[in-house]
C-alpha positions as CSV (number, residue, x, y, z in Angstrom):
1,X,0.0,0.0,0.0
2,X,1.6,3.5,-0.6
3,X,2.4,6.0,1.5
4,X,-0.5,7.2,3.1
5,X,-2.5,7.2,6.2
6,X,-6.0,6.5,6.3
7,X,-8.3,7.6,9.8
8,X,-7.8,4.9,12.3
9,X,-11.5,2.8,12.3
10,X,-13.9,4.6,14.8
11,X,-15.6,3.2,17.6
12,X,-18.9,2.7,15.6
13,X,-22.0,0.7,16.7
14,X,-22.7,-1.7,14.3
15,X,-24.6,-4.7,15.5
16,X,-24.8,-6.5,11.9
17,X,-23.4,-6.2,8.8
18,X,-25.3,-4.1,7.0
19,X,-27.8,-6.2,5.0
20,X,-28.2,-6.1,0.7
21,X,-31.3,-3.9,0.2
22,X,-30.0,-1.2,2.7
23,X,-28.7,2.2,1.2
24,X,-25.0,3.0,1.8
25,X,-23.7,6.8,1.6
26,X,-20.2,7.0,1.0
27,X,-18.2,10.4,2.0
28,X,-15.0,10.9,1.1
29,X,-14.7,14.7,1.2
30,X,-12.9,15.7,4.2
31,X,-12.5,12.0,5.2
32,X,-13.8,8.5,4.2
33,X,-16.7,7.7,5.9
34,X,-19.6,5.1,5.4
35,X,-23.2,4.5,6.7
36,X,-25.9,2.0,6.0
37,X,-29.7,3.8,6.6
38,X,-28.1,6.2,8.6
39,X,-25.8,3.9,11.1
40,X,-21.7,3.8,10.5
41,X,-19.8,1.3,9.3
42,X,-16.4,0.5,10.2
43,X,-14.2,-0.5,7.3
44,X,-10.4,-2.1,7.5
45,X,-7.8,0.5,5.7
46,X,-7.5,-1.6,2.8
47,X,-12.0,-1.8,2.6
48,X,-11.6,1.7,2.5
49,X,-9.1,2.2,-0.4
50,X,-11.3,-0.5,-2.6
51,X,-14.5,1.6,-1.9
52,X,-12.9,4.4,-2.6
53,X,-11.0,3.8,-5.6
54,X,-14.9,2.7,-7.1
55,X,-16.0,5.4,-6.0
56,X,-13.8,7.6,-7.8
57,X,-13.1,5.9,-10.9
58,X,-16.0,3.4,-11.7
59,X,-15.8,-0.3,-12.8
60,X,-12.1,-1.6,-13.0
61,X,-10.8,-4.5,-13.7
62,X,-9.9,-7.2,-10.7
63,X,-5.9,-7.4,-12.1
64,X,-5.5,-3.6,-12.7
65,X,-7.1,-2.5,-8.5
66,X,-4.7,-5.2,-7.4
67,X,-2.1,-3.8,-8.8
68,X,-3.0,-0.3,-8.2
69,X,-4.0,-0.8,-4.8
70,X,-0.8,-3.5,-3.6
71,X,1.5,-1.8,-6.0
72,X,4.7,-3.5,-3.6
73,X,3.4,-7.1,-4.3
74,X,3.6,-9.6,-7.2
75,X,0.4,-10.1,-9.2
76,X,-0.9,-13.4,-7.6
77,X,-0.7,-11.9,-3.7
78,X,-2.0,-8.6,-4.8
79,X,-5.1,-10.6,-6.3
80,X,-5.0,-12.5,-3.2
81,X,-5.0,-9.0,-1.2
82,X,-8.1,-8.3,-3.2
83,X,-10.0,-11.2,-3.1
84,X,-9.8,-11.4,0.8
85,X,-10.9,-7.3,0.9
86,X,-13.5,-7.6,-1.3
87,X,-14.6,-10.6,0.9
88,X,-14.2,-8.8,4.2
89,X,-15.9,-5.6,2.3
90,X,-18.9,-7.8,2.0
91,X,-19.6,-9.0,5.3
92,X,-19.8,-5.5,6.5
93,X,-21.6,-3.8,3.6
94,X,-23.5,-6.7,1.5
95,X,-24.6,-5.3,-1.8
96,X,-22.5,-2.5,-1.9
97,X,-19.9,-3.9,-4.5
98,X,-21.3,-5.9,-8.3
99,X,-18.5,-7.7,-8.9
100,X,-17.9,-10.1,-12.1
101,X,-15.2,-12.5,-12.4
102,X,-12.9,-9.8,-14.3
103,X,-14.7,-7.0,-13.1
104,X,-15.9,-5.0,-9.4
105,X,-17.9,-1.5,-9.2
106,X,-20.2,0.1,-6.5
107,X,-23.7,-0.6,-6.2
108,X,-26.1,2.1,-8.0
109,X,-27.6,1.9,-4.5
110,X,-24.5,3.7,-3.1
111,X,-24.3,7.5,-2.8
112,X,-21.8,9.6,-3.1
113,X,-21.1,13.2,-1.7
114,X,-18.4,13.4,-4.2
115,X,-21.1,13.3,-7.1
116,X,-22.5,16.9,-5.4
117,X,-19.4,18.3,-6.2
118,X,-19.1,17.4,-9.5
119,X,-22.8,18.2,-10.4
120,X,-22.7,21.5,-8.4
121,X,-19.5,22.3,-10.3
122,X,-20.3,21.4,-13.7
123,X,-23.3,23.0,-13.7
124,X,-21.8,26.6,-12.6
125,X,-19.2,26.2,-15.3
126,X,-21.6,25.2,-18.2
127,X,-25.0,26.9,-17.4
128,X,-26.9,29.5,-19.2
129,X,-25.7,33.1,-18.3
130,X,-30.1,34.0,-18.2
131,X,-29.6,31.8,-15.1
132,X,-31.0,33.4,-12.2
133,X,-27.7,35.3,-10.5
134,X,-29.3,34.6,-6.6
135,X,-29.1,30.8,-7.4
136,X,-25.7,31.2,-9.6
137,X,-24.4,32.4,-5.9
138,X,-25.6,30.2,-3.7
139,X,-24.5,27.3,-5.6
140,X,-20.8,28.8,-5.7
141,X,-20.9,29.4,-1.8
142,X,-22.1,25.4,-1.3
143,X,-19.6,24.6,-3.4
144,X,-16.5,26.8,-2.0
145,X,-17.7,24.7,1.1
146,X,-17.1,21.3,-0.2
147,X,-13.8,19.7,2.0
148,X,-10.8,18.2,0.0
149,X,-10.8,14.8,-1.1
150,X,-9.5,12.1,1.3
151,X,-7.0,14.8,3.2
152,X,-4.0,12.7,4.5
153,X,-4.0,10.2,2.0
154,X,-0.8,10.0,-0.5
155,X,-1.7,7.4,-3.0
156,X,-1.2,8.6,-6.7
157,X,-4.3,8.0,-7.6
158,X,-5.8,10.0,-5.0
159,X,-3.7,12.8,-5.2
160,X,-5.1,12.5,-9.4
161,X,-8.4,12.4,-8.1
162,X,-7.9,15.0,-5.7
163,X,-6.4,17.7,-8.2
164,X,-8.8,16.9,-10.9
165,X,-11.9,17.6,-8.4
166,X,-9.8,20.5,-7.2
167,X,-9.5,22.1,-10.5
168,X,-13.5,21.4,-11.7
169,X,-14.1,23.3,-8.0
170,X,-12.3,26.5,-8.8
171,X,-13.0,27.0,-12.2
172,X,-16.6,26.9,-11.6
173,X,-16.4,29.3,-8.7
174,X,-14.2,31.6,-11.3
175,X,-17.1,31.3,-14.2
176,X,-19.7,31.8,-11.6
177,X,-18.2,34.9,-10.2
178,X,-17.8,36.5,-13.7
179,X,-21.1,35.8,-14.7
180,X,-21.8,38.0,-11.3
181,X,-19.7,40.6,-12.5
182,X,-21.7,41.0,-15.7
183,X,-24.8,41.4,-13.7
184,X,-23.8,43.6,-11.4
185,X,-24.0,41.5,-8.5
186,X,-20.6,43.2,-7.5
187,X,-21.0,41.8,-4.0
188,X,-22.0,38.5,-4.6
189,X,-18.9,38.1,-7.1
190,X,-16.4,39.5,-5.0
191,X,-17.5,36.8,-2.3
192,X,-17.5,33.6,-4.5
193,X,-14.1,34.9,-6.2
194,X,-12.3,35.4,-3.0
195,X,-13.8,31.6,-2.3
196,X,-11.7,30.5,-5.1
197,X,-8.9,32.0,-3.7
198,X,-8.9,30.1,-0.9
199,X,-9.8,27.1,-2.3
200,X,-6.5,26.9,-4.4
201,X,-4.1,29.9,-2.7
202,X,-2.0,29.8,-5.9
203,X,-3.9,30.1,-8.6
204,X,-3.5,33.5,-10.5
205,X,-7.3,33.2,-12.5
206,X,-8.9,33.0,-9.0
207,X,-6.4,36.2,-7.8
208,X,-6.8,37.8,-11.3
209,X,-11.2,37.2,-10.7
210,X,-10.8,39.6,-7.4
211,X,-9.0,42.3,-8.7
212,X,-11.3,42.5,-11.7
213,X,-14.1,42.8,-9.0
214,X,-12.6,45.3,-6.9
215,X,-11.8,47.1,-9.4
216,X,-16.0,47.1,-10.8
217,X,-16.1,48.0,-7.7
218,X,-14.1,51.1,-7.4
219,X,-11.7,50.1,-4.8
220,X,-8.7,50.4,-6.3
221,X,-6.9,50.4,-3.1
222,X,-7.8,47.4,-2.2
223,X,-7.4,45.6,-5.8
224,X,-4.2,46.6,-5.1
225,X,-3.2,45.7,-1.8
226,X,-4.6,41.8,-2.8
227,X,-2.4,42.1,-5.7
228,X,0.6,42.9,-3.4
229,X,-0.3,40.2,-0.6
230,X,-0.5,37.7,-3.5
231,X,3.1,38.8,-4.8
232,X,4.4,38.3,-1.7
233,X,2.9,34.8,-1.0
234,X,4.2,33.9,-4.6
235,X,7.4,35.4,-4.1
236,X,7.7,33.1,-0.1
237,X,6.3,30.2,-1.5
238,X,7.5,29.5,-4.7
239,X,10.1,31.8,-5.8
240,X,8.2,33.5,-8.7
241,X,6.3,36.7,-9.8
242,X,2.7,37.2,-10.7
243,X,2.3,37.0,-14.9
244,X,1.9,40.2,-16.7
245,X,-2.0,39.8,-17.3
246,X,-2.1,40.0,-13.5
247,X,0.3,42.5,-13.2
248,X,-1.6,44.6,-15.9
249,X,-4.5,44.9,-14.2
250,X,-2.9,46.7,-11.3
251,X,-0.6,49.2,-13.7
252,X,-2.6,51.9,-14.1
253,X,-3.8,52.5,-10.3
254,X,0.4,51.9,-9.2
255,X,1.1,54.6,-12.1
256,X,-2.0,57.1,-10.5
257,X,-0.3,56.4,-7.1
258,X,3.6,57.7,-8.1
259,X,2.4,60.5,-10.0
């Protein structure tokens, strides 16, 4: 298994496995957890990489999860590793994995809060701009709200999973607050850009999407002191400058200011 950690198992009160027509939730933002009709259910580490990795990337093949999932061991005991997990998966959640003898995927019968995310966020970045603006904002501030994926866990395919999630999240808060801007819902944009912003500290589009708002705004002052504070956390970080688009939006109030 690689290198991460997964949340020690939880003093849960489970009194039976959790039986095949039940319906299972399955959270992994902010941390993997798993309920049957409401009541948790405790899951081994290695239970909760297989439901996991279903969850995220739909029906796999038995030989490639093995391999992805007991990357350290030789074909036949990763396969091994997998057909023990998958048998221990069942006797706490029955019905919760179809499996084939090539093939496993989770149960239609499982939810997922990642699937909020995604919907929330595709919708923001691909709806019509007639959209109400009330429900454009309220959609970006649920969103902003969503936790990372599976903090604390290292696995490469996680940390895929994680970035690819992260970048549907802040693009859709970006298109949502210029769609704001152009109508006039100054506020509303400023609050759902500066959401962005703290969603992924380094990206410049999400920087770039406040400054354009405080500048609608008429705050130039303050365009350009989050411009500055941004420079600075660039220049501690990562050793590099803002680009000149973002730097051009600032130009003219820093050349007001020295003459």
């Amino acid at each position: 298994m690689t290198g991460g950690t997964v949340r020690p198992m939880t003093r849960l009160r489970v009194r039976t496995p959790a039986q095949p027509d039940q319906a299972f939730r399955l959270s992994l933002l902010g941390g993997w957890d798993l309920h049957a009709d409401g009541e948790g259910v405790a899951m081994s580490s290695s239970g909760q990489r297989l439901l996991a990795f279903l969850a995220l990337r739909g029906r796999t093949q038995r030989d490639r999860l093995a391999g992805i999932l007991w990357p350290e061991s030789d074909e036949q005991s990763a396969l091994a590793n997998l057909r023990t997990t998958l048998w221990r998966v069942r006797q706490r959640v029955q019905g919760a994995v179809i499996s084939t003898s090539h093939e496993l995927q989770l149960a239609p019968l499982v939810t997922l809060d990642v699937d909020g995310l995604v919907a929330a966020g595709r919708y923001l970045a691909h709806q019509d701009s007639t959209e109400s603006p009330a429900d454009c904002a309220e959609i970006g501030r649920d969103l902003a709200r969503h936790a990372p994926l599976l903090p604390g866990w290292y696995d490469d395919w996680v940390l895929t999973e994680r970035e690819r999630l992260l970048q549907l999240q802040v693009h859709a808060l970006e298109v949502a607050a210029e769609r704001l801007v152009q109508s006039r819902h100054l506020g509303a944009a400023l609050e759902i850009a500066q959401a962005a912003t703290e969603v992924e500290p380094f990206r410049e589009t999400a920087h770039c999407a406040v400054v354009k708002v405080l500048l609608q705004q008429a705050n130039p002052a303050q365009a350009v002191r989050h411009y500055q504070r941004y420079e600075r956390l660039l220049d501690r970080e990562l050793g590099i400058e803002p680009s000149p688009n973002l730097r051009d939006l600032v130009r003219p109030v820093l050349a007001r200011s020295r003459a």
